[in-house]
N, CA, C and O atoms as a GROMACS GRO file, in nm:
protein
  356
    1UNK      N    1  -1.377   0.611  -0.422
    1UNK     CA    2  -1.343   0.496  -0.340
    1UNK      C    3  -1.197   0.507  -0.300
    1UNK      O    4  -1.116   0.542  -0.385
    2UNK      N    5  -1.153   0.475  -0.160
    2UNK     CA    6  -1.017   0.471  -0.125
    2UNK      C    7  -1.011   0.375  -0.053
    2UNK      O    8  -1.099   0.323   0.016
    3UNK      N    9  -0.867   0.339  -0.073
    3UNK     CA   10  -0.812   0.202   0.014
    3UNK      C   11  -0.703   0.277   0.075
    3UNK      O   12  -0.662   0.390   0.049
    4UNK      N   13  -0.652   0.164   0.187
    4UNK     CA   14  -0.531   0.147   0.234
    4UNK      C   15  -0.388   0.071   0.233
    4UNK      O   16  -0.391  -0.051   0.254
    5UNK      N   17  -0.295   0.117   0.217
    5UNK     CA   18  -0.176   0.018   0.175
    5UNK      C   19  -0.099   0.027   0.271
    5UNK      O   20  -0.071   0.145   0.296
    6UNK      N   21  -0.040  -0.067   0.353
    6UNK     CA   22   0.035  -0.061   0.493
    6UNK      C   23   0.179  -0.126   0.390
    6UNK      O   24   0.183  -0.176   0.278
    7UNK      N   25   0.290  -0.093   0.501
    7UNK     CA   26   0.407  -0.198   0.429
    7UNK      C   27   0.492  -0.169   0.575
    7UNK      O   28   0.505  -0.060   0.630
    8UNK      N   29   0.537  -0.278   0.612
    8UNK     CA   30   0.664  -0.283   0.726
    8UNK      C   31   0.752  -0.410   0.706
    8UNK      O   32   0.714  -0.526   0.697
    9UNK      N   33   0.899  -0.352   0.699
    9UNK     CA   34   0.958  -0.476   0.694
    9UNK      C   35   1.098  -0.343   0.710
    9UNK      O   36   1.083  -0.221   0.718
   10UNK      N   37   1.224  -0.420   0.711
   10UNK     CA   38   1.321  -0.394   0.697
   10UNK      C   39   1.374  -0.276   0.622
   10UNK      O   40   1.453  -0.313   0.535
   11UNK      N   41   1.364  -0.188   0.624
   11UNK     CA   42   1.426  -0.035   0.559
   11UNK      C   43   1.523  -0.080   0.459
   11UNK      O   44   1.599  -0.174   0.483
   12UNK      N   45   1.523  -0.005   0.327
   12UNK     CA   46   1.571   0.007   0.264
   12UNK      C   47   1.593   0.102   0.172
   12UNK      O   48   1.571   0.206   0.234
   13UNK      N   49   1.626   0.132   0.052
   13UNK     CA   50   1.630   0.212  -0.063
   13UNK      C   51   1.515   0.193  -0.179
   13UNK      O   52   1.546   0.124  -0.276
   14UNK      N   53   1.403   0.242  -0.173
   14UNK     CA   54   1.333   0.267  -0.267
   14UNK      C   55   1.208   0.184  -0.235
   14UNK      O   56   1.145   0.116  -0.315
   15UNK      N   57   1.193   0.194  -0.158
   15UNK     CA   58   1.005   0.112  -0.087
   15UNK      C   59   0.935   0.209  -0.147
   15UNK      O   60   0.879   0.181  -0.253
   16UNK      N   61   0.924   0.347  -0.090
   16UNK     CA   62   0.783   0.440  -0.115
   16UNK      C   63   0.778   0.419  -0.291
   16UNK      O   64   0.687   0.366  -0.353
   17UNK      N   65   0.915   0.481  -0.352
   17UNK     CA   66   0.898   0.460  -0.536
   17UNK      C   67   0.840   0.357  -0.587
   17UNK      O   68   0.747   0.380  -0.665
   18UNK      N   69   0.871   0.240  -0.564
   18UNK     CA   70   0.845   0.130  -0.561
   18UNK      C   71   0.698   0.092  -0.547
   18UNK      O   72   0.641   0.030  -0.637
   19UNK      N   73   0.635   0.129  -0.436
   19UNK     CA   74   0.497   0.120  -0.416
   19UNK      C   75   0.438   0.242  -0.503
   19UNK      O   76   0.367   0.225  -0.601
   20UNK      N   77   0.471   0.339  -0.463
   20UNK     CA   78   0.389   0.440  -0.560
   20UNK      C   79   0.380   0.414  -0.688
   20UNK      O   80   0.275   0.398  -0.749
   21UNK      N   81   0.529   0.409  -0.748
   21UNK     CA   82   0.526   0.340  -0.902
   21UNK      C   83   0.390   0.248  -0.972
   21UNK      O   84   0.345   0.265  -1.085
   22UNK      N   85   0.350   0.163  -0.886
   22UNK     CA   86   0.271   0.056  -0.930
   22UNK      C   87   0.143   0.111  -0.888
   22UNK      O   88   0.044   0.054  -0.934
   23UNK      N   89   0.124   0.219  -0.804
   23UNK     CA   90   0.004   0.248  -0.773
   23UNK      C   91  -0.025   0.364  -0.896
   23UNK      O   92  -0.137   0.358  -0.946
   24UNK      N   93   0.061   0.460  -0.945
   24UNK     CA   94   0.045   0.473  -1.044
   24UNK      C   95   0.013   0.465  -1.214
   24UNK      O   96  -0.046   0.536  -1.295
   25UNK      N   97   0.109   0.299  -1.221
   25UNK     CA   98   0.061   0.254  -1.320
   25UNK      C   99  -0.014   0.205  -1.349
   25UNK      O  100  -0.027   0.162  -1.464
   26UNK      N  101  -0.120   0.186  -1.227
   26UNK     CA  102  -0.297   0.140  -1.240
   26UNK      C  103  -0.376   0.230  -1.181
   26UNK      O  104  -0.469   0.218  -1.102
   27UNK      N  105  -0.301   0.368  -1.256
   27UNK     CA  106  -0.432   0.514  -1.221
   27UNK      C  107  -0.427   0.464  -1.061
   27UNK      O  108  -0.500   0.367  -1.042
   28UNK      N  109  -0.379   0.496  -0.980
   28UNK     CA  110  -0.403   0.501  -0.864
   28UNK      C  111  -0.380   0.568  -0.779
   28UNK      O  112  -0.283   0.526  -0.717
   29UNK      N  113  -0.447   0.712  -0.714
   29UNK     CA  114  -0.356   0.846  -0.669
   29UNK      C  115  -0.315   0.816  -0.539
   29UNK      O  116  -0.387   0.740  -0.475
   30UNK      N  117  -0.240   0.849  -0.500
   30UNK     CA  118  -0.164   0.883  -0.363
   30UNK      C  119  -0.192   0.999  -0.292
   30UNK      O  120  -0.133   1.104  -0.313
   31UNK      N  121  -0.318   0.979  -0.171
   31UNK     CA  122  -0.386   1.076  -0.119
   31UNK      C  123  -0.294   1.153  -0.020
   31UNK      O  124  -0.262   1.272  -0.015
   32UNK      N  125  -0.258   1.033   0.065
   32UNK     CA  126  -0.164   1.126   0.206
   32UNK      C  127  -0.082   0.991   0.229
   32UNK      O  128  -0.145   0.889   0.202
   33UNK      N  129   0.046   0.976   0.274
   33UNK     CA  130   0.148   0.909   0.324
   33UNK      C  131   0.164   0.926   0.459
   33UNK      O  132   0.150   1.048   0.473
   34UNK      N  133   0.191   0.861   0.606
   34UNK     CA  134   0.253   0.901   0.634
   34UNK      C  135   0.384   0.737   0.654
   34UNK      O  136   0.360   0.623   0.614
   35UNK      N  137   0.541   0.795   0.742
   35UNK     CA  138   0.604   0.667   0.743
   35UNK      C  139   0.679   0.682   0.866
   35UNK      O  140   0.670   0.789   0.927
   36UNK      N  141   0.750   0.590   0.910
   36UNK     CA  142   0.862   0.592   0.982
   36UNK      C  143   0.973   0.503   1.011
   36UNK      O  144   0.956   0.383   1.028
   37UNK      N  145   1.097   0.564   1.016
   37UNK     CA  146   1.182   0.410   1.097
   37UNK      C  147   1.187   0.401   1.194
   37UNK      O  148   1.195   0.511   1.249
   38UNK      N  149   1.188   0.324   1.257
   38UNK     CA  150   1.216   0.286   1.351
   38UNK      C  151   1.355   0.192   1.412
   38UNK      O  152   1.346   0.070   1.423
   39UNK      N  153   1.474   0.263   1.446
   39UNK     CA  154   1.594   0.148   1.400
   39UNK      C  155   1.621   0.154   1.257
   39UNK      O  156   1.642   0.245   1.177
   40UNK      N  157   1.611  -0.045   1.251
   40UNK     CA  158   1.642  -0.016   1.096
   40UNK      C  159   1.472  -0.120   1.044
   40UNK      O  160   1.468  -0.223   0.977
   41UNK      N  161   1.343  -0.036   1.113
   41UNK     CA  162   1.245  -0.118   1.030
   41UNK      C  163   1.156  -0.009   0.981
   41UNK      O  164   1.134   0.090   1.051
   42UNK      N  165   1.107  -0.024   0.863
   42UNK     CA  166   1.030   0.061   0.778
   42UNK      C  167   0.914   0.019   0.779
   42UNK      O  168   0.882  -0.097   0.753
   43UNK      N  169   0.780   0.178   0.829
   43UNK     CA  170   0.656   0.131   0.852
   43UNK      C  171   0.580   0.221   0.793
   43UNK      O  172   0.566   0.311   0.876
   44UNK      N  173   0.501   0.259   0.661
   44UNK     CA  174   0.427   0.322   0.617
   44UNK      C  175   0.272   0.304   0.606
   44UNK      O  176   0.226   0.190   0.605
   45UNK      N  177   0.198   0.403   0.599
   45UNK     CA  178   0.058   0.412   0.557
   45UNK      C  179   0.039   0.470   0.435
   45UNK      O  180   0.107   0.568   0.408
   46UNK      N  181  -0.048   0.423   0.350
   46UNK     CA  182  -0.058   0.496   0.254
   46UNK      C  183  -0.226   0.509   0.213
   46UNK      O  184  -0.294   0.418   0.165
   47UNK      N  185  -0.267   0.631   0.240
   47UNK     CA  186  -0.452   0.681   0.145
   47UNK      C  187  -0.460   0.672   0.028
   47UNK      O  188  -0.398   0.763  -0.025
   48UNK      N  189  -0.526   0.579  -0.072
   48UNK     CA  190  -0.463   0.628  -0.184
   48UNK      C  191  -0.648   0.610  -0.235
   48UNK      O  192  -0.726   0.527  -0.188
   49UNK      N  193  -0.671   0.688  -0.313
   49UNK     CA  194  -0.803   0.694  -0.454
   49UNK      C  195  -0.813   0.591  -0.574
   49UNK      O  196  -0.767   0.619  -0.685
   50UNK      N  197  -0.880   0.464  -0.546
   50UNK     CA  198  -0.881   0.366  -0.645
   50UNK      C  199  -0.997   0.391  -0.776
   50UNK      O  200  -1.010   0.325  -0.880
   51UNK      N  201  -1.066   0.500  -0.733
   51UNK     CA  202  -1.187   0.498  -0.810
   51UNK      C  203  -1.146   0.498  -0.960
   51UNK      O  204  -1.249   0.475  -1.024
   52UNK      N  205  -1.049   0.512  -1.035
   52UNK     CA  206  -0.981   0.522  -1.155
   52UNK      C  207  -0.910   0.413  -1.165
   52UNK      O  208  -0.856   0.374  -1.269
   53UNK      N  209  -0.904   0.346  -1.034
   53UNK     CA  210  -0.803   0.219  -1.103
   53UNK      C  211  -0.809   0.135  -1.217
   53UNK      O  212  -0.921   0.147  -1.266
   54UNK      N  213  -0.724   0.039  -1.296
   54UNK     CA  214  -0.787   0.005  -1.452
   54UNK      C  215  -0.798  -0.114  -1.398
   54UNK      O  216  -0.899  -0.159  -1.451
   55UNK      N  217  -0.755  -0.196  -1.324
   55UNK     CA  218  -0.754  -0.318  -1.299
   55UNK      C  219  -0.856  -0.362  -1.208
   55UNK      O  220  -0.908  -0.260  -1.161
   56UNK      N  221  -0.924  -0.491  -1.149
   56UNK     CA  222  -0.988  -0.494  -1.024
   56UNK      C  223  -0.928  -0.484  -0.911
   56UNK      O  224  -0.825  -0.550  -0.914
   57UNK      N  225  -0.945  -0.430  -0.810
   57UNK     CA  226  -0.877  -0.412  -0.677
   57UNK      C  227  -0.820  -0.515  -0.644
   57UNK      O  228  -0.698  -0.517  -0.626
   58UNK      N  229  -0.906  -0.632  -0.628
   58UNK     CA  230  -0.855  -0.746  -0.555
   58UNK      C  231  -0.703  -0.807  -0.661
   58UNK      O  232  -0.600  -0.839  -0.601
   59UNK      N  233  -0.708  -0.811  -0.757
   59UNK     CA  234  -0.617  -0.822  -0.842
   59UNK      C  235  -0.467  -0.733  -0.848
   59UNK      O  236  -0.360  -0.770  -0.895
   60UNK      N  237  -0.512  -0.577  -0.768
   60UNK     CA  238  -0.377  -0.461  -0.752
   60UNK      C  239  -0.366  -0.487  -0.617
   60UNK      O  240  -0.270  -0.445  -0.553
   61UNK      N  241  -0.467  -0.563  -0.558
   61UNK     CA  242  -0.374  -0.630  -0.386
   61UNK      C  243  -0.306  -0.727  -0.442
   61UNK      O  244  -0.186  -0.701  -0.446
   62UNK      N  245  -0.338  -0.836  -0.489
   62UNK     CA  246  -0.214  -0.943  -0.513
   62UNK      C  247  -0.106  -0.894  -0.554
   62UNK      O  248  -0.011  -0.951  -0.501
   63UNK      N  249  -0.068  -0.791  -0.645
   63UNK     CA  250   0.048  -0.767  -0.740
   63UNK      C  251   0.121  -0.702  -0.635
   63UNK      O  252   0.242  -0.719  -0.616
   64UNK      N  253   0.031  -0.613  -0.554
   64UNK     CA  254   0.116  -0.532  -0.448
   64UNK      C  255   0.196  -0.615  -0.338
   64UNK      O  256   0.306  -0.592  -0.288
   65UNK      N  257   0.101  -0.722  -0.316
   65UNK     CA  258   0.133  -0.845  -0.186
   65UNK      C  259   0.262  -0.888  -0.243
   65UNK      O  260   0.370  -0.890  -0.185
   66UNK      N  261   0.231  -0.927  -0.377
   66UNK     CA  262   0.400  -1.001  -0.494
   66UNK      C  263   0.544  -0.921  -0.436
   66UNK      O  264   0.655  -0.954  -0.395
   67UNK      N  265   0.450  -0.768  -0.464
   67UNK     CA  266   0.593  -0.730  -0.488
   67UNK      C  267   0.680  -0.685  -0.315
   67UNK      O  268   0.793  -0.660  -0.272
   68UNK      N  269   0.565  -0.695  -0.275
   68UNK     CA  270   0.641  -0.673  -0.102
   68UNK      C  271   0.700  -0.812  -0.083
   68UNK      O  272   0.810  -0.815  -0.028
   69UNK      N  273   0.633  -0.950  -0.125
   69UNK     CA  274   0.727  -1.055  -0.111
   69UNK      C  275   0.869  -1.091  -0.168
   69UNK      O  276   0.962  -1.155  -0.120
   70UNK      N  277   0.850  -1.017  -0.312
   70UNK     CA  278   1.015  -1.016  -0.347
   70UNK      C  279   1.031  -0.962  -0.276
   70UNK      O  280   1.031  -1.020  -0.167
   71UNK      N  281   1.059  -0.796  -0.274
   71UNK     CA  282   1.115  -0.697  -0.158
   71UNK      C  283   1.150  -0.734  -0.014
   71UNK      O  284   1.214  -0.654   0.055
   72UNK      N  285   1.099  -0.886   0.044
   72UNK     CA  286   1.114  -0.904   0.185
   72UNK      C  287   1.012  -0.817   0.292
   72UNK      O  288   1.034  -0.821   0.413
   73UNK      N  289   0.911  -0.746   0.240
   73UNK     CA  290   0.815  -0.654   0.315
   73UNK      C  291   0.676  -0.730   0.299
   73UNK      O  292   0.637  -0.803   0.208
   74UNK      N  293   0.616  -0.692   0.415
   74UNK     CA  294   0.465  -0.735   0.385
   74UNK      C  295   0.369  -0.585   0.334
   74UNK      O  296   0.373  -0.477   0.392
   75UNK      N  297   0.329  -0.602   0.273
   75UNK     CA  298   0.221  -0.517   0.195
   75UNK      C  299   0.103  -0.522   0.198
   75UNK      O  300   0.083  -0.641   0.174
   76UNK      N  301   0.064  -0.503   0.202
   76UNK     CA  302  -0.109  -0.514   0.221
   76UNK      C  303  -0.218  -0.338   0.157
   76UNK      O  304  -0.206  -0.218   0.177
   77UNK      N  305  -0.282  -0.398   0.103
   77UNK     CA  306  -0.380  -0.291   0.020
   77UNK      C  307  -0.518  -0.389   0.068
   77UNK      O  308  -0.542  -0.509   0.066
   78UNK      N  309  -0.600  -0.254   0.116
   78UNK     CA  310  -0.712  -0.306   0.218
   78UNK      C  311  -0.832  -0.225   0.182
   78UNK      O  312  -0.816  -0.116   0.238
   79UNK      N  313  -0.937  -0.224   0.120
   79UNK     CA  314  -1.028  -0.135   0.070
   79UNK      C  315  -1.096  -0.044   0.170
   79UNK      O  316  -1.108  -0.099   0.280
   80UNK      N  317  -1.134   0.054   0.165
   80UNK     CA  318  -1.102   0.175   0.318
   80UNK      C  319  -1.265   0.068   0.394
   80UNK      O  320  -1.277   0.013   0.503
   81UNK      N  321  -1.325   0.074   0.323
   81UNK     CA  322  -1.501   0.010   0.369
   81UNK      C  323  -1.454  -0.102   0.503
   81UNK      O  324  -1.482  -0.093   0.622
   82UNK      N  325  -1.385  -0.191   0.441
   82UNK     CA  326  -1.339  -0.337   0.519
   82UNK      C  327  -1.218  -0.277   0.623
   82UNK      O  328  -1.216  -0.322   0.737
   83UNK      N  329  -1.131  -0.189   0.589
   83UNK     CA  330  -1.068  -0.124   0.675
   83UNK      C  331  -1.095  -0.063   0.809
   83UNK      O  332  -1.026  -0.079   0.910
   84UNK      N  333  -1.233   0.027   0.796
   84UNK     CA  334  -1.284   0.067   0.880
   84UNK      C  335  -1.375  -0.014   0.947
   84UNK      O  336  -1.402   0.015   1.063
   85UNK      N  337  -1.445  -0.142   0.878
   85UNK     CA  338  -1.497  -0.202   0.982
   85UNK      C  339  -1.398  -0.319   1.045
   85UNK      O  340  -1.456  -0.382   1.134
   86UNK      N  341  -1.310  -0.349   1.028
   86UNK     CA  342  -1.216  -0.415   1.129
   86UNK      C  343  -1.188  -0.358   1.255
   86UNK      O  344  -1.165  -0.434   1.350
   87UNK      N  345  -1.184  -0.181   1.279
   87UNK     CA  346  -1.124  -0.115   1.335
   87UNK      C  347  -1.292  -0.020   1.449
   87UNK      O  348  -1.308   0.062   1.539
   88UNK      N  349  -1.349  -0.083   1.384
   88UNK     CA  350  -1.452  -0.052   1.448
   88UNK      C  351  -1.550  -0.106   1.532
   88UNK      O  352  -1.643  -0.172   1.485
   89UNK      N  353  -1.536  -0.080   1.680
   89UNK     CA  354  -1.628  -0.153   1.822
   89UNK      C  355  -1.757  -0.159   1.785
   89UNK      O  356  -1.841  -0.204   1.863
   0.00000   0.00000   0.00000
């Protein structure tokens, strides 16, 4: 199973660690990245493999949503299933 984790907000020092960190500490691999600035705003994608995660998903979206709200970023972790049908005519 894979999801998606978007994050854009304001560039700074240590977003990707930061997100990866926590995707790690709930078994969570990091398939492919990609990112960019733009100016000074920071916009990443992230693939990542939940099938090992220890926690329930919906539960490692909130913590992720938390921590982009301290951070001043929006975050979002989107399960690839619901992902692709948003995006799909």
């Amino acid at each position: 199973m894979r999801a998606v984790i978007t994050v854009i907000g304001k560039d700074m020092v240590g977003i990707l660690a930061k997100v990866s960190c926590e995707c790690a500490e709930h078994n969570i691999n990091v398939l492919e990245v990609t990112q960019s600035i733009l100016q000074d705003m920071f916009a990443m994608i992230m693939m990542v493999d939940i099938s090992k995660c220890d926690i329930p998903f919906t539960e490692f979206a909130d913590k992720i949503g938390k921590i982009g709200d301290e951070m001043g970023l929006s975050i979002h972790a989107m399960h690839e299933d619901i992902f692709n049908a948003m995006h799909t005519i």
